[in-house]
N, C-alpha and C positions, 0 to 999 in steps of 0.2 A: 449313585447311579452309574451304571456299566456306559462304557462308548460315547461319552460325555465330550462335545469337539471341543478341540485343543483351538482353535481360534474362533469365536466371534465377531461378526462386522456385524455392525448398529446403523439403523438409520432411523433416528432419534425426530419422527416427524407427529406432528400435529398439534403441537406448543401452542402455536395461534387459535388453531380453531379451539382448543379447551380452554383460553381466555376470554374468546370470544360470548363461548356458551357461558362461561359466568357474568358478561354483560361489563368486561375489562378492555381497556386496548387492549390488541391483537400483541405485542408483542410484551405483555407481563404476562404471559403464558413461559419464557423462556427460566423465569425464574426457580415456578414449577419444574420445568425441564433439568436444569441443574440440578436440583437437589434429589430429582429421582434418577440421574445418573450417580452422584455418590452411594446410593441405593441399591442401584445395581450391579457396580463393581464386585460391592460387599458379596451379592449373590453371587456373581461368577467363581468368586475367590471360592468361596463355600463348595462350590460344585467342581473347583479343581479345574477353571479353563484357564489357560496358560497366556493367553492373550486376547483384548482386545480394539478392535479397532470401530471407533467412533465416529460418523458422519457430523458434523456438528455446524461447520460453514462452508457452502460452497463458492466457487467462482461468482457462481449467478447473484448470489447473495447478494454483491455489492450492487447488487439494484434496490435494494428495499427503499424503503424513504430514510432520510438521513436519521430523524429521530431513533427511527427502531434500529438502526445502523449502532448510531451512537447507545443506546439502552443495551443493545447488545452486547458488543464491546464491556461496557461495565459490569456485565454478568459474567463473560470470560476474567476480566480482571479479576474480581472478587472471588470466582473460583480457583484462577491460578495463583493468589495471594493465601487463598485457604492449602492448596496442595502444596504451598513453601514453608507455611505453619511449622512451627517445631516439632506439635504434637502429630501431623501431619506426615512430617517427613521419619519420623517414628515409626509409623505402620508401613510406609512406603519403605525403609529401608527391613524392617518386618517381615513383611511379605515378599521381600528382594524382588521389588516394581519398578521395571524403568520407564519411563516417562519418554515420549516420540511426538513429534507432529511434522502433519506429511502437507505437503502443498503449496503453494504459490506465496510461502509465508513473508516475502519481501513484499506483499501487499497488503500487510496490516499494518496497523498503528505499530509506532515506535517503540511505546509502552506495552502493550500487548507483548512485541517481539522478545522484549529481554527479558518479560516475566518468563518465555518458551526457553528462551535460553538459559536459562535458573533452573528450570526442570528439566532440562534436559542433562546440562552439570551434575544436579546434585544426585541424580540418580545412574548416571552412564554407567557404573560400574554393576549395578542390579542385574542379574539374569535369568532369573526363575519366571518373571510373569512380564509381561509389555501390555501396556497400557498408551496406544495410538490415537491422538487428534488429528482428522484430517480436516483443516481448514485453510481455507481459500485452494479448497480443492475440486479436482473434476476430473474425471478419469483419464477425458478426452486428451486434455491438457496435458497431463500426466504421461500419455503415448508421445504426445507430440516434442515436448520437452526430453525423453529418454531420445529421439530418433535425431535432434537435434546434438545431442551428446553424441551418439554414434556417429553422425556425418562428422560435425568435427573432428572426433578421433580417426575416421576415416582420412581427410584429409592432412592428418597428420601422419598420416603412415602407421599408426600403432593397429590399426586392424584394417581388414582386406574385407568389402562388399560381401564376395561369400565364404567369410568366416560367421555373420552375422545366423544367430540360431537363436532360438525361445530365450535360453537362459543368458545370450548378450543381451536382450531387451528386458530380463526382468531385472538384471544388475543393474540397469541403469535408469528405470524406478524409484518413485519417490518409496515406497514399500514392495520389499521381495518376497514377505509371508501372504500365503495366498488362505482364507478362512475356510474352514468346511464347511460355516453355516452362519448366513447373511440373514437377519431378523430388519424387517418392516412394521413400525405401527405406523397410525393413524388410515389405515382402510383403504390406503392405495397399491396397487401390484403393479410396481416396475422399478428400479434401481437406480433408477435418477443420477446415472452417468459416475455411478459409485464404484470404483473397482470392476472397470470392466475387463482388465486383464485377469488381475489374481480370483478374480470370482468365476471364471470363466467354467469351475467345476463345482462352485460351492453350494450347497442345496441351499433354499430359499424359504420364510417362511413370511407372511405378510397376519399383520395381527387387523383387527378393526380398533380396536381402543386407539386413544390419544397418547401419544409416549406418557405424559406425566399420570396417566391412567393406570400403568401397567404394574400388575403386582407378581408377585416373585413367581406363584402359582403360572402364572402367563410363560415363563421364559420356562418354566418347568416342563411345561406343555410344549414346546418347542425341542427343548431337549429330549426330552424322550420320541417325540416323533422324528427328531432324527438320529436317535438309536435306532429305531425300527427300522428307515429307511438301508437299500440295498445300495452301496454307491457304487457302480461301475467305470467310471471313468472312460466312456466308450467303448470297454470291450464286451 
């Protein structure tokens, strides 16, 4: 396919409700969700996107009930135990995929954290494709913690008030790639405080299926409507 975006951002939603309709607790729906993100990696690879980036836990998250907190967790483990795999890190060094997660990650489990820093390790030197976790993230957050980094450096004298421009705030971002095309399932249309800086131009598409619904044909359909689209960028 022609004009194929070079970053997608995911927001991987509706896990619960497609566990729900099979009459499961709400959150063995995530298990589904994991395996139809290895899934669709595999596609993006295929189609030649260069990167992307994953919504997968936000700030807010840690409200859910402990249980689905804790089940969760054991599905990130198990996934990030499978992407350290030998066979694993095969294709990952293969497809020269580096491995990122963006976000408030001094607030996860211990165990979590050093599986992140195992993937981040063994892949650092990859350059061809990025593949981004944002967990225990929020865009909000995200602004507020870069503007905190600037004050500081402010007050240290390394930068001057109106030295401050776009590209001082995107440096100091948990993520400086901005996507050209943010995909929504589960039949909601709004962004849920996702990249609201680097999305600020990225066209948007919202699907009605449940993420673990989505078949490849779906994100096809998305690509190509945003080949079609015209992108201006305000002018």
């Amino acid at each position: 396919m022609e004009n194929v975006p070079r970053h997608i951002g995911i927001i991987l939603d509706g896990n619960r409700r497609f566990a729900k309709r099979l009459m499961l607790k709400p959150w063995k729906g995530h298990e589904w969700g994991a395996k139809k993100f290895r899934t669709f990696v595999g596609w993006c690879n295929e189609l030649g996107v260069e990167e992307i980036t994953a919504y997968v836990f936000s700030i807010q998250n840690f409200n859910r009930p402990k249980e689905e907190f804790d089940y969760l967790m054991g599905v990130f483990k198990k996934e990030f135990e499978h992407l350290l795999s030998q066979e694993e890190q095969a294709k990952l060094k293969k497809n020269d995929t580096r491995i990122s997660f963006i976000g408030r990650l001094w607030m996860l489990p211990e165990e979590i954290k050093q599986l992140q820093k195992q993937l981040m390790e063994t892949t650092k030197n990859h350059k061809t494709r990025h593949l981004n976790f944002a967990m225990a993230y929020g865009g909000r957050e995200e602004i507020i913690d870069a503007i905190k980094q600037i004050s500081t450096e402010i007050q240290q004298g390394k930068i001057q008030p109106d030295e401050i421009t776009e590209e001082t705030i995107t440096k100091h971002l948990w993520l400086e790639s901005q996507p050209d095309l943010i995909i929504r399932t589960g039949g909601e249309q709004r962004t849920s405080n996702f990249l609201p800086w680097q999305g600020t131009y990225s066209e948007l598409m919202f699907i009605e299926k449940y993420w673990p619904e989505i078949e490849k044909e779906d994100l096809l359909a998305c690509v190509q409507n945003y080949a079609e689209r015209e992108r201006r960028f305000g002018k």
